[in-house]
C-alpha positions as CSV (number, residue, x, y, z in Angstrom):
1,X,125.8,21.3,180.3
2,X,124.0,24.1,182.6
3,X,123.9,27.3,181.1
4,X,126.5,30.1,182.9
5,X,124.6,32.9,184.2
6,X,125.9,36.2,183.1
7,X,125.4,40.0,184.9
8,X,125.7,42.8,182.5
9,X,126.5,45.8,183.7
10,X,125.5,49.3,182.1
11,X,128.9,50.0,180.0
12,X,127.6,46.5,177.8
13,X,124.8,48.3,176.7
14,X,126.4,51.8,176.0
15,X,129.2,50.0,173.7
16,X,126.4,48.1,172.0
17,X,125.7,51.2,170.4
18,X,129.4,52.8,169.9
19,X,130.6,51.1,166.6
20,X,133.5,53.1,167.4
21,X,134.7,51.6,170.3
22,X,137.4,48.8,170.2
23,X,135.0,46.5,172.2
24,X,131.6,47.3,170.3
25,X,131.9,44.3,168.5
26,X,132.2,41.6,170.7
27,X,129.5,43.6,172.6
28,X,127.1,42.9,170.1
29,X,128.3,39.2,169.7
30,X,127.8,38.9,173.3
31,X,123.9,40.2,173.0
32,X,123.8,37.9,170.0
33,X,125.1,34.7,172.2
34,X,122.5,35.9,174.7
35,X,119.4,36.0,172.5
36,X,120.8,32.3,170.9
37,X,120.2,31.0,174.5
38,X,123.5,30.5,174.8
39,X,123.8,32.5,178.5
40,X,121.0,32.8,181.2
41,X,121.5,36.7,181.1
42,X,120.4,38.8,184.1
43,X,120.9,42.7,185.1
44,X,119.5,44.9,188.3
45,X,117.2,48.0,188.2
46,X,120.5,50.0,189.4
47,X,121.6,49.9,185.1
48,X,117.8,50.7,184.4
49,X,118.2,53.6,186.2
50,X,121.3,54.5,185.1
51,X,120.2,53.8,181.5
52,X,117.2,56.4,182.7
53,X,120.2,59.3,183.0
54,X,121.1,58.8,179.3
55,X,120.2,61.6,176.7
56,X,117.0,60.4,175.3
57,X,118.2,59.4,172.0
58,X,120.4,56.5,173.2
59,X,118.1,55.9,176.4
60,X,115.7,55.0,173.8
61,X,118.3,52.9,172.5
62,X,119.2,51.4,175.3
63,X,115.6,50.4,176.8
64,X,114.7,49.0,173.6
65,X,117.9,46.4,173.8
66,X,117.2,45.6,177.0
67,X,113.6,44.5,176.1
68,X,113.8,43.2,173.7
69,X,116.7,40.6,174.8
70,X,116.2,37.6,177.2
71,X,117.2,39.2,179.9
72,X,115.7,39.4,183.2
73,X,116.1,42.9,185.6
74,X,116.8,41.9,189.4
75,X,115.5,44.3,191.9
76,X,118.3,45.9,194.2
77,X,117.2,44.2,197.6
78,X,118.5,45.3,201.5
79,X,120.4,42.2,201.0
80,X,122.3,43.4,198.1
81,X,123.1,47.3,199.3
82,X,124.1,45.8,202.6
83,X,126.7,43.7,200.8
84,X,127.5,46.1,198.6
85,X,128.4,49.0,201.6
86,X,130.7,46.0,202.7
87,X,132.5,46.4,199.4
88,X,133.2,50.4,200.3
89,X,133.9,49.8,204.0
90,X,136.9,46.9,202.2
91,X,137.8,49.9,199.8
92,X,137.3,47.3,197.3
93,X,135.4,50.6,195.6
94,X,135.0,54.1,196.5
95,X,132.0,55.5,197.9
96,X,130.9,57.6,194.9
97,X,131.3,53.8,193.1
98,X,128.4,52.8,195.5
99,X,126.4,51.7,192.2
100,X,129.3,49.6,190.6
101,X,129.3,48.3,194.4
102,X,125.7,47.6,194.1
103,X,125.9,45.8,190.6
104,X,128.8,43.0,191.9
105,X,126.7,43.0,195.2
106,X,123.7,42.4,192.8
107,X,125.4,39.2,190.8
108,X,126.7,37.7,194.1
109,X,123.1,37.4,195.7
110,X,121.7,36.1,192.9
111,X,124.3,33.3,192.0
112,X,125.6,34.6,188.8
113,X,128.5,32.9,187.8
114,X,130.2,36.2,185.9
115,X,129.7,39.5,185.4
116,X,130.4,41.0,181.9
117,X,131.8,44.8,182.1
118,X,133.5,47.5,180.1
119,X,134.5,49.5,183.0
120,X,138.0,48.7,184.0
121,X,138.4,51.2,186.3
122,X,136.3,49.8,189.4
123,X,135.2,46.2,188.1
124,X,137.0,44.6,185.4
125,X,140.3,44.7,187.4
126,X,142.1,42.1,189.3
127,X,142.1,44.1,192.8
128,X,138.7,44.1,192.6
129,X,138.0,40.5,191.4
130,X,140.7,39.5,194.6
131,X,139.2,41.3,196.8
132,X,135.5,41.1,196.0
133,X,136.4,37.2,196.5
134,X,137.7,37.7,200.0
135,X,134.6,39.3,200.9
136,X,132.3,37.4,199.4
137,X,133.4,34.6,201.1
138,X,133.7,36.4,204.5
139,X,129.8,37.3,204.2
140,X,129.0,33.5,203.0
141,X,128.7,33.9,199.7
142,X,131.2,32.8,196.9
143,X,133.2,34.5,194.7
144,X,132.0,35.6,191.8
145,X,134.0,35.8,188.0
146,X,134.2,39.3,186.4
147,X,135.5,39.7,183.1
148,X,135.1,42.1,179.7
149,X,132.8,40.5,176.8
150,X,136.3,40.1,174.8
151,X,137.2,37.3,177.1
152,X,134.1,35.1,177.2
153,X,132.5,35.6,173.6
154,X,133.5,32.8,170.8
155,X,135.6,34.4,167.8
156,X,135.5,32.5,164.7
């Protein structure tokens, strides 16, 4: 059986580190899954740079779960930021959601089969999954699963 291929997006690895926060645990099952092989994880240098923005204590944090997993960081191509603006320009997004844009752009170009994301007020919501379909497959591309780690990580 092919192994899915997974995006995460920056809110996975700010929960990682939030014991507090209903979804930190299947957060940190999801990394565990990942480094078990069980995923072919992949991310984008837009969440390194927004990882970069974080106060230094959990940047640290952050980087250092990000290397040390097996995931591999995409570049952000002209491919990706053009599909991406046709997100906006669809309203799928708002402008000032031009990264969020980006990272759904990013996973699209490069075949993944999901996204994994906490924020569930641009990405993890039906709209956008309708709509991001719509114009993926306008542009040539296909759609593209988004859901929260609480829907795709095995509970005992």
């Amino acid at each position: 059986m092919r192994k899915p291929k997974i995006y995460l997006e920056t809110t996975l690895f700010n929960y990682y580190f939030e014991p507090t926060r209903e979804a930190h645990a299947d957060t940190v099952r999801l990394f565990e899954e990942i480094k078990s092989g069980k995923y072919g994880a992949l991310t984008s240098t837009a969440v390194v740079e927004e990882l970069e923005k974080a106060p230094e204590e959990k940047r640290d944090c952050m980087v250092a779960l990000l290397n040390e997993s097996p995931i591999v960081v995409l570049p952000i191509t002209d491919e990706i930021k053009a599909l991406a603006e046709q997100y906006i320009a669809a309203e799928i997004l708002p402008r000032n959601s031009l990264t969020d844009a980006r990272h759904i752009a990013a996973a699209t170009v490069n075949d993944m089969d999901i996204i994994v994301s906490l924020n569930f007020k641009h990405i993890v919501r039906l709209k956008t999954v309708e709509m991001v379909g719509l114009v993926n497959l306008r542009a040539g591309y296909k759609p593209i699963g988004i859901c929260s780690p609480m829907e795709i990580v095995e509970n005992d």
